[in-house]
N, C-alpha and C positions, 0 to 999 in steps of 0.2 A: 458710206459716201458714194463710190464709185466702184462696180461690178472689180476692173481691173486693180484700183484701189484698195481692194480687201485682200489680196491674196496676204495667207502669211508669209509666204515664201520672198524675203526681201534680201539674198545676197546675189550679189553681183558681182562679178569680175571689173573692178578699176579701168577705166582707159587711158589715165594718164599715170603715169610715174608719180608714186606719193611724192608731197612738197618739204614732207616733216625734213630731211636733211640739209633741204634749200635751207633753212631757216636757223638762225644764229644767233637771233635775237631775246629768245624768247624763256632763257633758262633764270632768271631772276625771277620772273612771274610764280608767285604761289599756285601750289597745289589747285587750288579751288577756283583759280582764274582758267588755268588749263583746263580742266575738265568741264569749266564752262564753256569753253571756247569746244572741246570735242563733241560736246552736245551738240553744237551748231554747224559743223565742221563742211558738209552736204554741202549748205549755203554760204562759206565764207569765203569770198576770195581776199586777194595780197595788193600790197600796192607795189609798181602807182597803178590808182585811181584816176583817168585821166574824164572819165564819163562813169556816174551814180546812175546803176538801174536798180530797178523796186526787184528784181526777184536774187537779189543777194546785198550782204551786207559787207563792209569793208574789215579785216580784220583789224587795225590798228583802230576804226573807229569803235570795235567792238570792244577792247580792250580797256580803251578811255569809258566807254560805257559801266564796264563794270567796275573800276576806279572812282567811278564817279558815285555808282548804286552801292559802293560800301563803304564808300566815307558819309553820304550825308541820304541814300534812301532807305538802306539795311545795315547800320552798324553792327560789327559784329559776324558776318555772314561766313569770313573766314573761318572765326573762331568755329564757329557750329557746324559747317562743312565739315572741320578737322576733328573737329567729336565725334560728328556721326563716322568717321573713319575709323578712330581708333575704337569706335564699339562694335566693330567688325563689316562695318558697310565697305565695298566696292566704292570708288573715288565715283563710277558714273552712277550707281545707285544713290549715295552722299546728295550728289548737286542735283537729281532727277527729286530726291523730299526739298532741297532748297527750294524748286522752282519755284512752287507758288508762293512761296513767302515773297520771291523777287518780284513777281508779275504784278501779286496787292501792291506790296511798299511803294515801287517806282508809279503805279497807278496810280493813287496815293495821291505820292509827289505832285506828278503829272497835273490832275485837275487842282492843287492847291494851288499854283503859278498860271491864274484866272484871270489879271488882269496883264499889263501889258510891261508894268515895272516889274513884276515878278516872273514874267516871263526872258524877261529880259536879263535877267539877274540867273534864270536859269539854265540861259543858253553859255553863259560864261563859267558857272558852275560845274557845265556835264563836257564840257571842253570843245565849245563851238557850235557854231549852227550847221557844218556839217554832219555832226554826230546828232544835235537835235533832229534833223532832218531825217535821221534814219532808223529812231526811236520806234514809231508805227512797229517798220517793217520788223527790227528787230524784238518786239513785244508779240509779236504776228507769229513767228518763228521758234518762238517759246513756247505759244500756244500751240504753235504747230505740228510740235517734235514727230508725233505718231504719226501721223501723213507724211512731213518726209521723209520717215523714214520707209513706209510703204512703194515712197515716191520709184526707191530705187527698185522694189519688185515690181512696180509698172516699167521699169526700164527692160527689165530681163524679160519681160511677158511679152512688149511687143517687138521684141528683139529677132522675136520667131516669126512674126508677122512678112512674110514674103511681098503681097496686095497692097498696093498702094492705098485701095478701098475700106481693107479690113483695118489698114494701119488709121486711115483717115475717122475711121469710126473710133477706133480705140482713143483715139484725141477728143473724142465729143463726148467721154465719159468723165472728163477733166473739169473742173470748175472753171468753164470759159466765162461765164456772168461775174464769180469774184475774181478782178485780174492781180489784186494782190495776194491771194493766197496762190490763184494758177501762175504768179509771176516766179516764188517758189520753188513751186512744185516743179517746173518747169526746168530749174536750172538745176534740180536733182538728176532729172527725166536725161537732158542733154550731158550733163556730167558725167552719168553710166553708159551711153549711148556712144558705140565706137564710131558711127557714121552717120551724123547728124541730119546731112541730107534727108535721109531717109524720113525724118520728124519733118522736113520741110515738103518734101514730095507729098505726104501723106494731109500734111493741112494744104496747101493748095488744090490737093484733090478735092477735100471737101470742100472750100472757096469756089472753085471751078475757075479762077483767074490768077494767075502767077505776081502780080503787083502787088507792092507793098502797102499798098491803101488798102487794098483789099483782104489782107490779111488782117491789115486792123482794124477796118471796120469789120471782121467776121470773131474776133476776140483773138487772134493769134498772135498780137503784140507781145507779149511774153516770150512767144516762142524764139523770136529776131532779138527781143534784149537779150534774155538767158546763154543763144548763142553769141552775142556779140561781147557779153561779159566774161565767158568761159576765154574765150579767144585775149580779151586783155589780159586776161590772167595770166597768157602763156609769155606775156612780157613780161611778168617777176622769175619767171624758171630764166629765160633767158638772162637778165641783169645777175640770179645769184649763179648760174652755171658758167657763165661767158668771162668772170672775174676769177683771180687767184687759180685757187686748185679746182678748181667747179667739176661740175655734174656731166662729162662732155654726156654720156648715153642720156641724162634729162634733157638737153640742149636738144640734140635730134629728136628726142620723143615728143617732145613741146615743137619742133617747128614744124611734125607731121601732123602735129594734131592744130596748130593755127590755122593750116591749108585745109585742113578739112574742114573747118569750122568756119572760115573767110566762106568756102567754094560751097560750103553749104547755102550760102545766100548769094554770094555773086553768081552764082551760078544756075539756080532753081530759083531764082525772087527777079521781079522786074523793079528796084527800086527808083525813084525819081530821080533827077539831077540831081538837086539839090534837098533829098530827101537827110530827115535824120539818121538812118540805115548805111546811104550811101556817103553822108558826112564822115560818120561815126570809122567804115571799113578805110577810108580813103587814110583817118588820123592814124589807125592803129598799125594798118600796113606801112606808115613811113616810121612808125615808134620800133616798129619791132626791124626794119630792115637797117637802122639808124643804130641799135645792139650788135648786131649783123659784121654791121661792113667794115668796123675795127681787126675783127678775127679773120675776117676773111683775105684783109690784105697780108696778115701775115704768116699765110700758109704755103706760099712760095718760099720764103726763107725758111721758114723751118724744116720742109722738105730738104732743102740744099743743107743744111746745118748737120740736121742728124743723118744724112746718109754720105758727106766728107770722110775719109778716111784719116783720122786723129790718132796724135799720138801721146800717151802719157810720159811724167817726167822723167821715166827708166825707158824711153822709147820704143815700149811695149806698145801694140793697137791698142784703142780705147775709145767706147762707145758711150755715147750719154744718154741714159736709156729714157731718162727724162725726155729729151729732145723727139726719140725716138717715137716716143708714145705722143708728145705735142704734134707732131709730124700726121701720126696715124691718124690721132683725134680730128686733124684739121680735115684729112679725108672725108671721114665718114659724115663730119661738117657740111664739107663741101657738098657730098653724095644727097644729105638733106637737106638742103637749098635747092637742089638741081630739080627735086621732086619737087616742090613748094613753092618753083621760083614766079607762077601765075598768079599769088597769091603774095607777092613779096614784092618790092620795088626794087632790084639789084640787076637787072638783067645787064647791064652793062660792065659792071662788077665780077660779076659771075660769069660771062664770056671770057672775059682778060684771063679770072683766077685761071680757070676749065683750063685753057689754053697753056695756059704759064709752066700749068701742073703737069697736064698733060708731058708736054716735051721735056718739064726739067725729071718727069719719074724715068721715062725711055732714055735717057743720057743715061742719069745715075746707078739703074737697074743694070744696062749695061756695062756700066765701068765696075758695080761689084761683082757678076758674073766673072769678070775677066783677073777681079782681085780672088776670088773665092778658088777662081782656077789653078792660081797661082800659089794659093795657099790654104787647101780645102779644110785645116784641121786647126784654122785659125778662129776660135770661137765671135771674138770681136764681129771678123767680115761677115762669119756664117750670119750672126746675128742681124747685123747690116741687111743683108740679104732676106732674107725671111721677111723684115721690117721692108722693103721695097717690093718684093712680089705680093705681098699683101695689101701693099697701096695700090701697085697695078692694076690687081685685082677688080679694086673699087674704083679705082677712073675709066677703064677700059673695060675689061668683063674677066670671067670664074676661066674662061678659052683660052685668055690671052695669058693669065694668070698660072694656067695647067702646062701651058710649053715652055714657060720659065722653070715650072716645079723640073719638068722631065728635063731640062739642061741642066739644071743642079741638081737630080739625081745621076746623070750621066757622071757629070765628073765626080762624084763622091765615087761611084762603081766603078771607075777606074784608079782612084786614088787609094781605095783598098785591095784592088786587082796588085796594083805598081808595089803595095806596100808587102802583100803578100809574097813579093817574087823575091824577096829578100832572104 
């Protein structure tokens, strides 16, 4: 196909935090559904789905998909997956012989629902006209396995690309004329791609005009979906990390990687007012700042909570380490906002929190130095302590954070000095 396209060499180093532990839903699903679904895996993202672009498909729609292809396109498809298993096939080997039984069957299907009653009968059948809708792309993506999976050794090849020029040519080896297979390929290309910028600098070069018209009138439409769907995506990390026990390190890793993927275009693309682009970033920045700003209010109080000094029912100290680690978590929260926050709608939010945090870490830091002083061999405080020079750290800096260490190593060196004189 394509010079960069052939390389064998297709692994990659991930840029986002895998999604598999996000996900809760998904352990009823047979055997043969998951491993279809990891065939596709490149191209799949999560809901919600707030905007359907052509170079990815939806994963719950894929699922209804295949629901659909083995009750009434391939009966049976489970049973023969699970054969080919126990006769010694690999589960991805298994569903890689499935495939083209599935691509005939559903094709099949496909053109016998010719006229408009049976089409119509069909679209209730595969569970909606959203999932009809996305039938193409997802038949496309079956066909397509081998390419994308190449797609990610075009990721790591021009990865080394330093040139905007050389980068800009490595793009014009990509099937710009098909924009459903480059829509794709496209969202492999960005998925592997730590700085997506970079993909955008490079097609602009070869455009020679930074506008979004101009990018697609030159074929690099793909390029702006692919990142604008990657970017929704990081609003499922956020809704399953941001509830219960979540993901706090996915949380942060998903809101640096939204910033990069927003500022990939607001910031190297001249899109219109009232362009599809600038619609699109305008919805998704209030979606994700909107998961946001629940957590963010309550990182003040839990600060103050878990560094109170409590006492258990034997009025022994006692620390709630739970609390402690919600406390931390909310920092490093915070720390990832503060980075992101050009690319987020909270600045007003995020002033207050900053602030709030700010004066209430300097009070408490200070009142357990003075407890710690008092009683340096008191695990609870020590602990206390530790947990507050460590938020210091991350609101203020690694400096501020170091003359706190050397205060509490001062008084421990004395309180073994005092102990020893005994």
């Amino acid at each position: 196909m394509v010079a960069l396209l052939s390389s064998d060499d297709d692994s990659t180093k991930p840029v986002v935090l895998p999604r598999d532990r996000l996900r809760r839903d998904e352990g009823a699903l047979s055997t043969a559904v998951k491993a279809f679904l990891s065939a596709l895996d490149p191209v799949i993202v999560d809901e919600p789905v707030f905007f359907s672009f052509n170079t990815s498909i939806s994963r719950n729609r894929l699922i209804r998909f295949w629901i659909w292809a083995a009750r009434d396109a391939i009966p049976g498809i489970d049973m023969r997956f699970d054969g080919l298993v126990d006769a010694g096939n690999t589960e991805d080997a298994a569903i890689e012989i499935c495939m083209p039984e599935i691509l005939a069957s559903v094709r099949r299907v496909l053109e016998d629902a010719s006229d408009q009653e049976a089409s119509r009968r069909l679209n209730v059948q595969i569970g909606g006209e959203e999932v009809r809708d996305q039938i193409d792309t997802i038949l496309l993506a079956l066909r397509s396995r081998a390419l994308i999976d190449k797609a990610r050794g075009f990721a790591k090849a021009i990865s080394s690309l330093n040139d905007a020029a050389a980068l800009g040519v490595a793009l014009q080896t990509l099937p710009i004329k098909d924009p459903a297979l480059m829509g794709l390929l496209m969202h492999v290309i960005v998925g592997n791609t730590a700085v997506p910028s970079r993909l955008v600098i490079g097609a602009t070069t070869v455009v020679g005009k930074t506008t979004e018209d101009s990018l697609r009138g030159a074929g690099f439409s793909p390029l702006g979906d692919a990142i604008l769907a990657h970017a929704q995506n990081q609003i499922f990390v956020l809704e399953s990390g941001l509830t219960g026990m979540g993901d706090a390190d996915a949380v942060c890793l998903s809101i640096e990687r939204f910033h990069k993927l927003i500022r990939a275009l607001n910031a190297y693309v001249e899109p219109a007012r009232n362009s599809r682009w600038s619609m699109i970033i305008a919805e998704l920045t209030k979606q994700a700042s909107r998961r946001l700003e629940p957590r963010l209010r309550e990182i003040s109080g839990d600060i103050v909570q878990a560094m109170r000094r409590t006492k258990d029912s034997l009025g022994n100290d006692w620390i709630d380490v739970d609390m402690l680690l919600a406390a931390l978590n909310g920092m490093y929260l915070l720390s990832a906002v503060r980075e992101a926050r050009e690319s987020l709608a909270l600045n007003a939010l995020f002033d207050q929190i900053w602030n709030q945090t700010g004066q209430s870490i300097e009070a408490l830091v200070k009142r357990s130095i003075e407890d710690y002083r008092e009683d340096p061999n008191n695990e609870a405080v020590s602990k206390r302590l530790e947990c507050g020079i460590k938020m210091a750290e991350i609101r203020f800096s690694k400096d501020y954070a170091d003359v706190l260490n050397h205060t509490r190593e001062k008084i421990s060196l004395r309180s073994a000095v005092e102990l020893g004189s005994y």
